[in-house]
N, C-alpha and C positions, 0 to 999 in steps of 0.2 A: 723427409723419409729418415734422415741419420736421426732427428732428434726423436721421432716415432721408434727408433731402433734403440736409442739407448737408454728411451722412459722402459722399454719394456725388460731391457737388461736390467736397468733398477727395480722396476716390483718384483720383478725372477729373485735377485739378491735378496732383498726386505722379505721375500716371499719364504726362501729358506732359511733367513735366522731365525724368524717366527718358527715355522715346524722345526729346526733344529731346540727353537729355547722350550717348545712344548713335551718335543720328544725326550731332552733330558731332565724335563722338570720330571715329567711321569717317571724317569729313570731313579731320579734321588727320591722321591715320594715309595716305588715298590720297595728300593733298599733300604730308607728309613723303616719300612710298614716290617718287612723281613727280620732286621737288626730287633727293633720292638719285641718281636713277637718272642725271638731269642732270648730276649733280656727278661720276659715275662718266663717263658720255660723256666732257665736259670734259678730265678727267685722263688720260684713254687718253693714253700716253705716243707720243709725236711719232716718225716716222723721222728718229735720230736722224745720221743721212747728210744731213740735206736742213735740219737747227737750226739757226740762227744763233748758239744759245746753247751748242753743242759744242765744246770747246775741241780745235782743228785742232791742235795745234805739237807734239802727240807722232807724229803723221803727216807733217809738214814738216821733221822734224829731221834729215835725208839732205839737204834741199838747199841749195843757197848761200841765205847770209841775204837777199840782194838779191830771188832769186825767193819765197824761203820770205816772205818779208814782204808782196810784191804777193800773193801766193798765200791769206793770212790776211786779209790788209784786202781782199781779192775775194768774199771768204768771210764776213766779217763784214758787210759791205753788200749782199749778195747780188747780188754782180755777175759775169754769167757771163764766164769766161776762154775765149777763141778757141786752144785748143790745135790746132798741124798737126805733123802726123809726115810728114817728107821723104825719102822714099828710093829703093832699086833695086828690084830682084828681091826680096829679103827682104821686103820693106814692103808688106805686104797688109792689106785689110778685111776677108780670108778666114778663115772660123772655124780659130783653132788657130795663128792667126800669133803673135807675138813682138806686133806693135800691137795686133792682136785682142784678146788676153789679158788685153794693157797695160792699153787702154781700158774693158774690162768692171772689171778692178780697180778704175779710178777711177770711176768709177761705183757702187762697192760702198761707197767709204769717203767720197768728196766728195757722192754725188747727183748731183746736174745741176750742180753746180757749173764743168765743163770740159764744152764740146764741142767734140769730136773727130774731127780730119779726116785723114782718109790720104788722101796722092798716093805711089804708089808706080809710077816710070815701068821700065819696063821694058826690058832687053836696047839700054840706051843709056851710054855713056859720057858724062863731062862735056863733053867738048868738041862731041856732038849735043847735048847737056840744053841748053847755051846758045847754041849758035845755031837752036834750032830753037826757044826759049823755051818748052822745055817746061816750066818751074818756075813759071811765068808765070798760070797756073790757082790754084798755090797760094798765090802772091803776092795775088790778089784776095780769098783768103780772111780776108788782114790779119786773120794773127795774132796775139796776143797772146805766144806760147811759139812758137816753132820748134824742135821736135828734127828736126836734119837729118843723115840717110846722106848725105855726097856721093858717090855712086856710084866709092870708091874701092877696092873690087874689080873691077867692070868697068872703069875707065881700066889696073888692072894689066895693063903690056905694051902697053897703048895707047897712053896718054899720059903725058907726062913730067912729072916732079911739081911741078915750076913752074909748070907751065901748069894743073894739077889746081888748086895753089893759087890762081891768076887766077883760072880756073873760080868756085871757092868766094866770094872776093870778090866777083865781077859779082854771083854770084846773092844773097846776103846783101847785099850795095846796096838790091839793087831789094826786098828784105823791108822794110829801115829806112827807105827811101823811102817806105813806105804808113804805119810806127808806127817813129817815130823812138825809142820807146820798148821797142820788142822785147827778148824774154830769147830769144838762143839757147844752143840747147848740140848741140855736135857729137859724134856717134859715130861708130865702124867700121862696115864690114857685119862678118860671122861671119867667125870663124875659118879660115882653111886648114889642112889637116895639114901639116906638115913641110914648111910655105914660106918661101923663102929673102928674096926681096926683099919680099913683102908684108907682114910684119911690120915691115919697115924704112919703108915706107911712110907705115904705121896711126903710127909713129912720130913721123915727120915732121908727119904729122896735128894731132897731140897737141901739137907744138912751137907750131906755125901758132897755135890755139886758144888757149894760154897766151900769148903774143905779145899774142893782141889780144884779152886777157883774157874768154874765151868759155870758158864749162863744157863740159868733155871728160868723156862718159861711156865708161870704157873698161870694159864691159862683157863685156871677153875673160877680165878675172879672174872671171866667175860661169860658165867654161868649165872642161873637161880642156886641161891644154898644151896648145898648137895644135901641140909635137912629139911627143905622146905617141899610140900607137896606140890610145887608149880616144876622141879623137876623133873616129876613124871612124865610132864608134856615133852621131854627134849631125848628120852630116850625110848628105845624099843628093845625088846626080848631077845637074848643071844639066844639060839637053837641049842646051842651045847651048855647054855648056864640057865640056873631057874629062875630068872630074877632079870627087872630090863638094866640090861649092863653095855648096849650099845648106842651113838646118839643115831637119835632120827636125823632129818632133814634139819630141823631147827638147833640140834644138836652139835650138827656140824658147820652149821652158818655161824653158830658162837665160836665154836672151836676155830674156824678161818677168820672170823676178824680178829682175833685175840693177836693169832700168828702174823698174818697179813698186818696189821698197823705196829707191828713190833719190826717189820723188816721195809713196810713202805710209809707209815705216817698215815696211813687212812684203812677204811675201814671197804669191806667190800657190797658192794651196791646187791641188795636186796633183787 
């Protein structure tokens, strides 16, 4: 009977090392399976638009080193840039404009890195924009980037190009006034077909900017000739002009990849 008693105290022992060794195997097994599953969260790989740790400069290499460098150390300290887009009739927050398109781009490859602001005044020449201080809204936005249209399709015929030039000055004062530190860069509006003096203008434009060393995007090279009959397909009819002086759709697909691979290194998807 003693030895019947104490084989049965030994299997009872053997009995619970066993369910002890099973019970904390399952135990290190659910906290491995947990730890894991942690470690797999964790690693979910980041949007990589919005890292600190994504190297921007194959995206910056279109523009002047000056901006490209505020643009990377904005980026690397995660500090947001005030970008404003300045212009006429062209210059909309309407889906499918040329800024539109622009904007969605950088936002695809920066994140939140630029926000972006359209003033787009309408059916006004320079010489209302500044005595009525219509620019004057976008000056408060102090911002950091000005891309500005100076409304140098509507002064064609209006105003004489000295005085366009004045115009452009007053208004770029009162920008550097608020961030004496501003990057601007100037462009045309679109193209005309087969215009005699506006081209000589856009010109003149161009001279102005290098002068007083300001980035000139001349965005009429991601156009058809402006003499060629193929861009009539890129524009359409202002209401207020007799002649198509505004881009279509395909108009401002050119006009956005011009801008768009001048601020990202690519082009935007069709």
């Amino acid at each position: 009977m003693r030895f019947i008693a104490i084989l049965v105290v030994f299997i009872l022992a053997v009995g619970s090392i066993v369910v002890g060794k099973i019970h904390w195997n399952e135990k290190i097994s659910a906290f491995s399976g947990m730890k894991s599953k942690v470690v797999i969260e964790n690693e979910k790989p980041e949007n990589l638009n919005k890292s600190a740790e994504m190297d921007i400069s194959k995206y910056t290499v279109n523009l002047p080193l000056e901006l490209k460098e505020y643009i990377e150390q904005s980026f690397k300290e995660k500090e947001q840039i005030e970008l404003v887009l300045l212009g006429s009739n062209s210059t909309s927050s309407e889906e499918g404009t040329w800024s539109n398109l622009f904007k969605l781009k950088l936002e695809e490859v920066y994140g939140d890195l630029f926000t972006v602001t359209v003033f787009g005044i309408q059916n006004k020449n320079s010489n209302e924009v500044v005595e009525e201080k219509l620019y004057e809204e976008a000056v408060q936005a102090k911002p950091d980037i000005l891309l500005f249209e100076p409304f140098i399709l509507k002064d064609n015929g209006e105003v004489a190009m000295n005085q366009r030039l004045d115009n452009i000055e007053i208004m770029l004062e009162a920008f550097q006034l608020v961030n004496p530190e501003l990057h601007i860069l100037l462009q045309p509006a679109n193209p005309l077909y087969d215009a005699t003096y506006y081209p000589k203008e856009v010109a003149k434009l161009k001279e102005f900017a290098i002068k007083n060393n300001i980035t000139f995007l001349n965005h009429w090279e991601n156009w058809p000739d402006f003499e060629s009959e193929e861009i009539r397909n890129y524009l359409v009819e202002d209401p207020d002009m007799p002649l198509k002086s505004l881009p279509n759709e395909k108009g401002h697909q050119s006009w956005a990849n011009y801008i768009a691979n001048t601020f990202t290194g690519e082009n935007i998807q069709e």
